[in-house]
C-alpha positions in Angstrom: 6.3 7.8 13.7 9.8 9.4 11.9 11.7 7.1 14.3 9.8 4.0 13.5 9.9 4.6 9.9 13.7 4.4 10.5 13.6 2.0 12.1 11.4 -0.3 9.9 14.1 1.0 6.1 17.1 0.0 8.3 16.0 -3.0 9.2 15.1 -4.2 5.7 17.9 -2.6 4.1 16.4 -0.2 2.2 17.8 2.5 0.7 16.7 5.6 -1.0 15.9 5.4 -5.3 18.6 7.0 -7.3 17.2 10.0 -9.9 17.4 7.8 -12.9 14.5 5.4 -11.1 12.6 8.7 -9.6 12.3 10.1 -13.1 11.4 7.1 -15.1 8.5 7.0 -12.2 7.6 10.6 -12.5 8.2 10.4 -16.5 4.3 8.8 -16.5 2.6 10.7 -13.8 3.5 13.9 -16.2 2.2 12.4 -19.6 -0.8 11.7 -17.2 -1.6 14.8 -15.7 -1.1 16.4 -19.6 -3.5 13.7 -20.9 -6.0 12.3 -18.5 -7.9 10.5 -21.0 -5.5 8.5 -21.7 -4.6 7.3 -18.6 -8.8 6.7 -17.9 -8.2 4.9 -20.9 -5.6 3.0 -19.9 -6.6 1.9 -17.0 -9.6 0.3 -17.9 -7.9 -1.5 -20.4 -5.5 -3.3 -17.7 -8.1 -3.7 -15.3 -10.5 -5.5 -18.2 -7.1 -7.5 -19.1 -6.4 -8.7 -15.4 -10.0 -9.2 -14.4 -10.9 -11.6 -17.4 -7.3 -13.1 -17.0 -8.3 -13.9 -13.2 -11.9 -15.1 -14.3 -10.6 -18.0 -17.1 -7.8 -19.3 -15.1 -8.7 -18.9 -11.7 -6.1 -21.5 -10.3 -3.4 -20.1 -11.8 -3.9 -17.1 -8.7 -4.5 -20.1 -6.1 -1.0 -22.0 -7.5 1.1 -18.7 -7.2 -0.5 -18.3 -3.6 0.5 -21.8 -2.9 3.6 -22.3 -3.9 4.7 -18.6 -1.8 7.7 -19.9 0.9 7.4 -18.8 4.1 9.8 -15.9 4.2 7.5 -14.2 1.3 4.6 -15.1 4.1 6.8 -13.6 6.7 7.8 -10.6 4.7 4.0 -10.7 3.8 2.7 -10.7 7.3 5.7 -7.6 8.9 4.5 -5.6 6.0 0.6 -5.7 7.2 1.6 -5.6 10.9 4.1 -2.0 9.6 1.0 -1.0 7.8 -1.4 -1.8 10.3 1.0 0.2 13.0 1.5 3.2 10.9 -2.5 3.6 10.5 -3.3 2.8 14.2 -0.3 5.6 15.3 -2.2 8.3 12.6 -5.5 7.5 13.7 -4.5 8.1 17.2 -2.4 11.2 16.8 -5.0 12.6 14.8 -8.1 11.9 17.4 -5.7 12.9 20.2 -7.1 10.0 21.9 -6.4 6.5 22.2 -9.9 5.0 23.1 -13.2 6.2 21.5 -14.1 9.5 20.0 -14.5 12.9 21.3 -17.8 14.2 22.0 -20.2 16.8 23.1 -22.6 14.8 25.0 -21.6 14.1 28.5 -20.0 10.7 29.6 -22.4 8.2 31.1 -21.2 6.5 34.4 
């Protein structure tokens, strides 16, 4: 999996944040975990804001989906099949089996 994930940053050029982005992500996650109300708080707020957004101008969403070009649809669509992989190699690994799932009862033939 450490060798596919390699593979899959080189291949779109990524490259690891710098501390300036790092902290200005961690920066919130801190004032969070000091005050978890306000981050409840907060949270419903945006997700009221988006989902009545969403709910009075529903074709604005459709319009933006649209109007996407197809390398967004092909960057869209490696993404899922990276996610998709990752999951299905975790899943397996952590069965330590490919097909079906282990159990006590004996096999039927």
């Amino acid at each position: 999996v450490g060798e596919l994930g390699k593979l899959a940053v080189s291949g779109r050029n990524m490259a690891p944040p710098n501390m300036q982005t790092i902290q200005s992500y961690l920066t919130p996650l801190q004032n969070a975990a000091k005050n978890p109300q306000t981050l409840l708080n907060r949270t419903s707020q945006t997700a009221a804001q988006t989902a009545e957004a969403a709910a009075k101008n529903p074709e604005t969403f459709l319009t933006r989906l649209r109007n996407l070009d197809s390398a967004t649809l092909t960057q869209v669509g490696v993404v899922t099949a990276e996610t998709i992989g990752f999951f299905t190699i975790g899943e397996i690994i952590g069965k330590f089996k490919i097909v079906g799932y282990r159990s006590a009862a004996p096999a039927h033939h």
